[in-house]
PAZA-736387 format. One line per 8 residues: for each residue y negated, z negated, x negated of N, C-alpha, C, CB. Coordinates in steps of 0.2 Angstrom, whole numbers, plus 2048, in hexadecimal, padded with zeros to 3 digits. Each point is the difference from the previous one (the first is absolute). Glycine has a CB too. Layout:
! PAZA-736387
Y Z X Y Z X Y Z X Y Z X; ...
//
This chain:
! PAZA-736387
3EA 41E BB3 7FD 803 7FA 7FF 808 801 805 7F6 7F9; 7F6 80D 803 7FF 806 803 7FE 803 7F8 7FB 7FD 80E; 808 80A 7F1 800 803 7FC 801 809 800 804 7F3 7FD; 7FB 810 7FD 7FE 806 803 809 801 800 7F2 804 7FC; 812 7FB 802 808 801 7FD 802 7FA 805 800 805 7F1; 807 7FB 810 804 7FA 804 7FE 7FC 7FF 809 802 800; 7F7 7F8 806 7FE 7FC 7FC 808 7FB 7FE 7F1 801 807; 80D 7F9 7F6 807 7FB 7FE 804 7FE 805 7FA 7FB 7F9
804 804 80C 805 7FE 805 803 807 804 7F9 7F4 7FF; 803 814 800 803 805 805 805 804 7FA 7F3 802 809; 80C 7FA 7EF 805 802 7FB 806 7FD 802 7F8 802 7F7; 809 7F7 80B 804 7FC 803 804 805 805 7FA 7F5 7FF; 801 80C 806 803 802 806 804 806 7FE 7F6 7FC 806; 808 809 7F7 804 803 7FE 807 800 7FD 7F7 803 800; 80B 7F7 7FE 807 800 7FE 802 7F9 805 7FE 806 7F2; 7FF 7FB 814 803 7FA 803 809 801 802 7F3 7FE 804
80D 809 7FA 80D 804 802 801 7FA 7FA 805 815 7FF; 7F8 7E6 7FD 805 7FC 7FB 800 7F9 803 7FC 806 7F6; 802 7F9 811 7FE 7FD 802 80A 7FB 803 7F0 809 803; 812 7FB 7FD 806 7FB 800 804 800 7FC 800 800 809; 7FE 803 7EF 803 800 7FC 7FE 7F9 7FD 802 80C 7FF; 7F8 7F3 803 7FC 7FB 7FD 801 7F8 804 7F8 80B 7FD; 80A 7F8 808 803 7FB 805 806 7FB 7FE 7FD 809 809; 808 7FD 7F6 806 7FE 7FD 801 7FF 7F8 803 804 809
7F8 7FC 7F3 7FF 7FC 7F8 7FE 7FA 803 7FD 809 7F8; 7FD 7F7 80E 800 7F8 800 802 7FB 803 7FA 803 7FE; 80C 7FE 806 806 7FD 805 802 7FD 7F9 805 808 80C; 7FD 7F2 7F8 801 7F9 7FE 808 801 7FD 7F8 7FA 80B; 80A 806 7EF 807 801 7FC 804 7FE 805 7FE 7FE 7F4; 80A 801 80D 806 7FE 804 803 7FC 7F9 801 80C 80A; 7FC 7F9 7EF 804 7FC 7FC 801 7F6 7FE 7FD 80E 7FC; 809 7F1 805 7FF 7F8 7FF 7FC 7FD 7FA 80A 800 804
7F2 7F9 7FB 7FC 801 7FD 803 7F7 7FC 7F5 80B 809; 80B 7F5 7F2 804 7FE 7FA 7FD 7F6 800 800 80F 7F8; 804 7EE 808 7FD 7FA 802 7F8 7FF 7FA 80F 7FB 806; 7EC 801 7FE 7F9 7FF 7FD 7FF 7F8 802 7FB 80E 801; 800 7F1 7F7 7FE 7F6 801 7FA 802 800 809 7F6 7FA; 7F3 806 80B 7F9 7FD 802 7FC 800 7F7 804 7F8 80E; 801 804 7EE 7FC 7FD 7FB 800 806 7F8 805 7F2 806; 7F9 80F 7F8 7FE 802 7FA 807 7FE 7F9 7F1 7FD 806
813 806 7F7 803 7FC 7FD 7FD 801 7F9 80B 7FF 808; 7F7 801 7F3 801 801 7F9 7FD 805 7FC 807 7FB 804; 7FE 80A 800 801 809 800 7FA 803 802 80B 801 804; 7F2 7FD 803 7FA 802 804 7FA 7FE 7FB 806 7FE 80B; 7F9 7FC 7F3 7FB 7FD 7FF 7FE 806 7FA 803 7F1 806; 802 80F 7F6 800 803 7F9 7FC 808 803 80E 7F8 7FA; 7F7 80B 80A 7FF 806 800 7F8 802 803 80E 801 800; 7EF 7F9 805 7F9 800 7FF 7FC 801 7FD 803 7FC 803
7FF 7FF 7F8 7F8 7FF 7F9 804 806 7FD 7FB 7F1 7FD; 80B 812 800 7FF 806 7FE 7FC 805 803 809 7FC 7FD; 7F8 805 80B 7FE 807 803 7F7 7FE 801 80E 803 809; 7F0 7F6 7F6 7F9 800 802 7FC 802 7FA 802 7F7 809; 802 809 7F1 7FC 802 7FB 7FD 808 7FF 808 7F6 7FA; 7FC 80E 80A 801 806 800 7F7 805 802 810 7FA 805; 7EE 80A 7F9 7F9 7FF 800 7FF 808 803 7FD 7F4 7F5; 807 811 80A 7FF 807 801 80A 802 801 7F0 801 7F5
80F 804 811 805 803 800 7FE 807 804 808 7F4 7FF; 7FE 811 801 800 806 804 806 802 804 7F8 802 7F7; 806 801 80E 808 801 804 7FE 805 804 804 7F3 802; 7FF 810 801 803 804 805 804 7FE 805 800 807 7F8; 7FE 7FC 80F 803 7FC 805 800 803 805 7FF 7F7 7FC; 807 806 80C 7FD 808 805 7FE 7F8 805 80A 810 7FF; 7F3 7F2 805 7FD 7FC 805 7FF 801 808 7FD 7FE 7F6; 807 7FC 80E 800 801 806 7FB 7FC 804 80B 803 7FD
7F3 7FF 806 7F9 7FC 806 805 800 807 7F1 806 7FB; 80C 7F6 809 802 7FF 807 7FA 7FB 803 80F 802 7FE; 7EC 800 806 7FC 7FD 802 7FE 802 806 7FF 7FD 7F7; 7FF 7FF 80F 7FE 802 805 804 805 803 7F7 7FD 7FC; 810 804 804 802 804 805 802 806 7FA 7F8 7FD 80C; 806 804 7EF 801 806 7FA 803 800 7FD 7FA 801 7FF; 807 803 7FE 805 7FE 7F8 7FF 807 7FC 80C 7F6 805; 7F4 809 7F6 7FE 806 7FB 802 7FF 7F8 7F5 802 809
80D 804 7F3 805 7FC 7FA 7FA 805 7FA 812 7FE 806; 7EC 7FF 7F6 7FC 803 7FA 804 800 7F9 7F5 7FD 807; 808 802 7F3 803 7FF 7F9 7F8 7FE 7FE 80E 80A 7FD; 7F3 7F2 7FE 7FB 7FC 7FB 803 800 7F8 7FC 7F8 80B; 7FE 80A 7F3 7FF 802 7FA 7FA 7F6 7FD 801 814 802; 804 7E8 7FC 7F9 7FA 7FF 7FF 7FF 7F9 801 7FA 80B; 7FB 805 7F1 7FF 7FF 7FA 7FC 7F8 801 800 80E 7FB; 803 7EC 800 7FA 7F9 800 7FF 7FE 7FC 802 7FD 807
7F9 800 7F7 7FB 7FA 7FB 800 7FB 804 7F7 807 7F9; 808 7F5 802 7FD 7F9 803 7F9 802 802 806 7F7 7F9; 7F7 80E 803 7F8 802 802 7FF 805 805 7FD 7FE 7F6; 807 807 80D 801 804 805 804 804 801 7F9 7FF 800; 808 804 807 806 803 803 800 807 800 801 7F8 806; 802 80C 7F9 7FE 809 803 807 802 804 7F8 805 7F5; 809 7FA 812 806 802 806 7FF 808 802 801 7F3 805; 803 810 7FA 7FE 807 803 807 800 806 7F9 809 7F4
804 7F9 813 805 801 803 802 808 804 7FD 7F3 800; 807 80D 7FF 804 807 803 801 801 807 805 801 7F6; 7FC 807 80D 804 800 807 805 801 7FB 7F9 805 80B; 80C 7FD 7FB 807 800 7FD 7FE 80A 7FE 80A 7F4 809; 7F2 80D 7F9 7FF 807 7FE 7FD 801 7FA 800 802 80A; 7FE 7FA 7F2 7FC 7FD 7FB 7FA 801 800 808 801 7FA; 7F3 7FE 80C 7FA 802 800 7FE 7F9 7FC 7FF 809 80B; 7FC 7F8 7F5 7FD 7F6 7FA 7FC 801 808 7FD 7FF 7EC
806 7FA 815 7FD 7FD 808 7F9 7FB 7FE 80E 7FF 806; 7F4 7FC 7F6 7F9 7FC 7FC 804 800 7F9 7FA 7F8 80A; 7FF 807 7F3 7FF 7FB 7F8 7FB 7FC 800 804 80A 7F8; 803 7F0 80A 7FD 7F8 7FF 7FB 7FD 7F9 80C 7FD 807; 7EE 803 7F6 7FF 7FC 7FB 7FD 7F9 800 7FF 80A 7FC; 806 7F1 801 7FB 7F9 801 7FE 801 7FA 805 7F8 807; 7F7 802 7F8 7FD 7FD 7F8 7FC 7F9 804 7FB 80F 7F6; 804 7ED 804 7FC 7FC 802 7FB 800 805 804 7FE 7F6
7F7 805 80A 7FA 801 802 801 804 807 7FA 800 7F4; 80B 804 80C 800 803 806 808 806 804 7F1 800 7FA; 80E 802 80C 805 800 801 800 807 804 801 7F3 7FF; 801 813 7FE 7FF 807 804 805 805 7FF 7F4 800 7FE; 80B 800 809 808 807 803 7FC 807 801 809 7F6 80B; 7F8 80E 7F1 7FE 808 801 807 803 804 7F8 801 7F3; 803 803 812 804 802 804 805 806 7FF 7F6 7FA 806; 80C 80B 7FF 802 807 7FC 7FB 804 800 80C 801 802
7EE 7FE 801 7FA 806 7FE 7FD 7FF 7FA 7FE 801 80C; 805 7F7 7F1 7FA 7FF 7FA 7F9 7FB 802 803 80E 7FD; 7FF 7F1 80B 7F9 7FB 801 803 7F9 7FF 7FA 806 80B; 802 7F7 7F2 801 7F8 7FD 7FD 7FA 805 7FD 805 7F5; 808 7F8 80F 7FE 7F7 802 802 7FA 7FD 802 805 809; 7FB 7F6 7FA 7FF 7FA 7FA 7FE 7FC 805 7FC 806 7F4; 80A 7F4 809 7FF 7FB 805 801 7F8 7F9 807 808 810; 7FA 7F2 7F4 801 7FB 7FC 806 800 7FE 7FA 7FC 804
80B 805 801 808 800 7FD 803 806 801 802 7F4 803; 803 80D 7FC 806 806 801 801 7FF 808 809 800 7F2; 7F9 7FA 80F 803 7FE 808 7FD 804 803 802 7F3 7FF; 7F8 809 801 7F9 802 805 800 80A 800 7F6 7F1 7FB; 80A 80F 7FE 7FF 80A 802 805 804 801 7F8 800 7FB; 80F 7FD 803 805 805 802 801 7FE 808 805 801 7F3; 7F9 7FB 80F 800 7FE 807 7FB 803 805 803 7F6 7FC; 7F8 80B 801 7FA 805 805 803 806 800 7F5 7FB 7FC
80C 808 7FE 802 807 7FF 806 804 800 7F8 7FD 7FA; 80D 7FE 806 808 803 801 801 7FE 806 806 7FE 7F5; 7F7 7FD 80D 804 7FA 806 806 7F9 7FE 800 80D 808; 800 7F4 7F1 806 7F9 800 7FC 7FF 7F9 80F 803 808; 7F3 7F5 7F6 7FF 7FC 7FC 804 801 7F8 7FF 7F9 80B; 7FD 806 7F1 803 802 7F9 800 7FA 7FB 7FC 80E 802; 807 7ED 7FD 7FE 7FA 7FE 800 801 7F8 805 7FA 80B; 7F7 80A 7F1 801 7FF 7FC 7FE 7FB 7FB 801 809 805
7FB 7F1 7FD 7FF 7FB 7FB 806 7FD 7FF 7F4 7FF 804; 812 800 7FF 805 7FC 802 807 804 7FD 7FA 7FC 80C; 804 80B 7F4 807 804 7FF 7FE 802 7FB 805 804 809; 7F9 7FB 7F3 7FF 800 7F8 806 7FA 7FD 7F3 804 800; 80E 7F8 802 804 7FA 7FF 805 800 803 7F9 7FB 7FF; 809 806 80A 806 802 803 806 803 7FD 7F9 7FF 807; 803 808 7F8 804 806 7FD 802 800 7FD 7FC 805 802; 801 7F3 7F9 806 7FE 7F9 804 7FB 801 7FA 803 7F8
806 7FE 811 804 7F8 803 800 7F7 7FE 807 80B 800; 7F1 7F4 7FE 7FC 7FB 801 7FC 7FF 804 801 7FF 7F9; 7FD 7FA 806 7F9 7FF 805 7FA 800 7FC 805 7F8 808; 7F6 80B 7F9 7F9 7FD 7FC 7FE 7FB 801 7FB 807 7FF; 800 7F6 7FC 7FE 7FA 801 7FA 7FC 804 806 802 7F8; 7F8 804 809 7FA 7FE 806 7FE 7FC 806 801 809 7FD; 807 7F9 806 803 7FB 807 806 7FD 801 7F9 806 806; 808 7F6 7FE 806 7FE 800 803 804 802 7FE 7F7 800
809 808 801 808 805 801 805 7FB 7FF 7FC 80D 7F9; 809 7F8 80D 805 7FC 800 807 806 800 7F8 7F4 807; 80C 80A 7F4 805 804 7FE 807 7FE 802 7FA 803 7F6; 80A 801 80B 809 7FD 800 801 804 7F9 806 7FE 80F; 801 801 7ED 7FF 802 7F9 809 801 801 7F4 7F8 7F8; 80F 80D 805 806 801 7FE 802 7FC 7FA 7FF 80C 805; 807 7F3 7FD 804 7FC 7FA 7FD 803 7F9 80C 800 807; 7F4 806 7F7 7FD 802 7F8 7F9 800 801 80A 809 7FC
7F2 7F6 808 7FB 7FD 7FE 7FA 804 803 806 7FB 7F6; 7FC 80B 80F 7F9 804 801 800 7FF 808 801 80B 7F6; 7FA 7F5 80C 7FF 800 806 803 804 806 7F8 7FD 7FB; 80B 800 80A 801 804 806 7FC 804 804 807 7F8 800; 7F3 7FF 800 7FC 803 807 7FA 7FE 7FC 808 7FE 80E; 7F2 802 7F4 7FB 7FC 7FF 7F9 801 804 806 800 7F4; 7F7 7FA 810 7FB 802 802 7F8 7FB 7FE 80A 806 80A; 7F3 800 7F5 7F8 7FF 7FE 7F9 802 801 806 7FF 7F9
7F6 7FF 809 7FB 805 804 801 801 806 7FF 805 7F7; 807 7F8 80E 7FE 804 807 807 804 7FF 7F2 802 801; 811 802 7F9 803 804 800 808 7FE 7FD 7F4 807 800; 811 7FB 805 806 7FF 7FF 802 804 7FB 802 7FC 809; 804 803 7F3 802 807 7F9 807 7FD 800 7F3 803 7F4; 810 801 80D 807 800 800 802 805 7F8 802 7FE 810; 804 800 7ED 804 803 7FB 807 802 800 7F8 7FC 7FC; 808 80B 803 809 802 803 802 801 7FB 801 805 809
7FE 7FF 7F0 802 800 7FA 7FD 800 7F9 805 803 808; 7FE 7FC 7F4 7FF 7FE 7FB 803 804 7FA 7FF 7F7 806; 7FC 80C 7F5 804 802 7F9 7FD 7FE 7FA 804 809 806; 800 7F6 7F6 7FF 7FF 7F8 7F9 804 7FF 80E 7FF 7FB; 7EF 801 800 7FA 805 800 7FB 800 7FA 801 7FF 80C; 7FE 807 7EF 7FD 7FD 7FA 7F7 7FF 803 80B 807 7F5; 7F2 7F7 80B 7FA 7FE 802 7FB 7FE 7F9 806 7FC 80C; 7F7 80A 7F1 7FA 7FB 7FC 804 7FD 7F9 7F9 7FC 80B
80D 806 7F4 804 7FE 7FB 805 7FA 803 7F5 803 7F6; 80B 7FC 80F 803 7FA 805 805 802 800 7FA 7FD 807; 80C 7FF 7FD 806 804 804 7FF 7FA 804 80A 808 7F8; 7F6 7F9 810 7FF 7FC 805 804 804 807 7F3 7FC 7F9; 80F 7FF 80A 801 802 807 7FE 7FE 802 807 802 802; 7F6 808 802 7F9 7FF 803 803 804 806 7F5 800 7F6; 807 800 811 802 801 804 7FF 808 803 7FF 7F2 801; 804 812 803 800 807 801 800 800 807 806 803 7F5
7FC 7F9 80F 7FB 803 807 7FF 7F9 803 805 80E 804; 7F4 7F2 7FE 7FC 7FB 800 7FE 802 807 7FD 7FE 7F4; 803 7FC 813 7FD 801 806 7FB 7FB 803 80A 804 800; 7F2 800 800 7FA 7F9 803 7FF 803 808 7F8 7FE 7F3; 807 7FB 80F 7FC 801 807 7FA 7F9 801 80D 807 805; 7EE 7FC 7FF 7FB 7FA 804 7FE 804 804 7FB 7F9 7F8; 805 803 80F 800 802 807 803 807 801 7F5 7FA 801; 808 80C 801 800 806 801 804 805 7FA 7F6 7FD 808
808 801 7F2 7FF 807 7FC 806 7FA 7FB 7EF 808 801; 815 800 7FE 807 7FF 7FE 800 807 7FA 807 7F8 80D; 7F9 804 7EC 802 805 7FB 808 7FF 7FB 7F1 800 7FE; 80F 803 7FF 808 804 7FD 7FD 803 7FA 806 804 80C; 7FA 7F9 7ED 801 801 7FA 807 802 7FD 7F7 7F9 800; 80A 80D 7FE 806 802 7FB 7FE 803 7FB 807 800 806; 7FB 7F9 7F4 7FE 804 7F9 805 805 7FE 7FC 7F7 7FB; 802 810 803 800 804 7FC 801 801 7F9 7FD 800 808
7FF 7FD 7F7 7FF 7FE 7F8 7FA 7FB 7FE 804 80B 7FF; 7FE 7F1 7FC 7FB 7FB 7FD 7FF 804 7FA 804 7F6 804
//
């Protein structure tokens, strides 16, 4: 991509010194990990159809990539509807790297010069233009530690009822922790750092704030 200003992936480049900070947010915990049943119990099932009703949320979060050999750590500002998204993403220097907008109809990442691309999905363009995968049809739902209902999935579930691990789409999502959280008039435990990986491209969610 060619631009009169950096382009997206030479704004990467420039903060690639985070590159093993970003390494070591996405190393695999040491911490033991709490016995989990395959099945769904009671607790789970419940806290599902609670969290799937859920239709708009806003968060704050810092974010870790590792793909291809890289690794690089940003913060995300994401606001959601069921009708569209608006993700702004930062360097750690707070430059606004992109601002993701979905809506029904369409799907465009404005770059930091202000030039606008537009593809079908998020996946597809944060993939051309960053280099790694951004799932966002999927992590609208993960991030509240469910599955959507689009495709199948297959979870392990902690005794109180939230998910450990869960994979859908290709993409594996592990969960390390958990807090109480008012949400939308809710109080839910929802999950605070959230790991996904498929093939190459390995991200690292920590909420900040809901």
């Amino acid at each position: 991509m060619r631009t009169l200003h950096l382009s997206i992936p030479q704004v990467w480049g420039k903060i690639a010194a985070t590159c093993m900070l970003a390494c070591s947010v996405i190393a695999c915990s040491t911490v033991p990990k709490p016995p989990v049943s395959q099945t769904a119990n009671s607790a789970a099932q419940q806290r599902m159809q609670t969290l799937a009703a859920v239709q708009q949320f806003s968060l704050e979060a810092k974010l870790a990539v590792q793909y291809s050999g890289k690794g690089y750590t940003a913060r995300l500002e994401w606001q959601h509807t069921g009708q569209e998204d608006h993700m702004r993403i930062f360097s750690p220097l707070g430059q606004q790297v992109a601002l993701i907008h979905r809506t029904a109809q369409s799907v465009t990442l404005t770059d930091q010069s202000g030039k606008q691309h537009h593809a079908a999905d998020v996946a597809s363009l944060t993939e051309r233009l960053l280099g790694w995968r951004l799932p966002l049809a999927g992590l609208s739902q993960w991030i509240l530690g469910i599955p959507h209902t689009a495709s199948p999935y297959q979870a392990s579930y902690l005794a109180s009822g939230e998910p450990a691990t869960l994979t859908q789409d290709d993409w594996r999502i592990e969960y390390e922790d958990y807090q109480t959280t008012a949400l939308n008039g809710l109080s839910e435990s929802l999950p605070f750092t959230t790991r996904l990986q498929q093939q190459d491209v390995r991200l690292k969610l920590v909420i900040q704030h809901w």
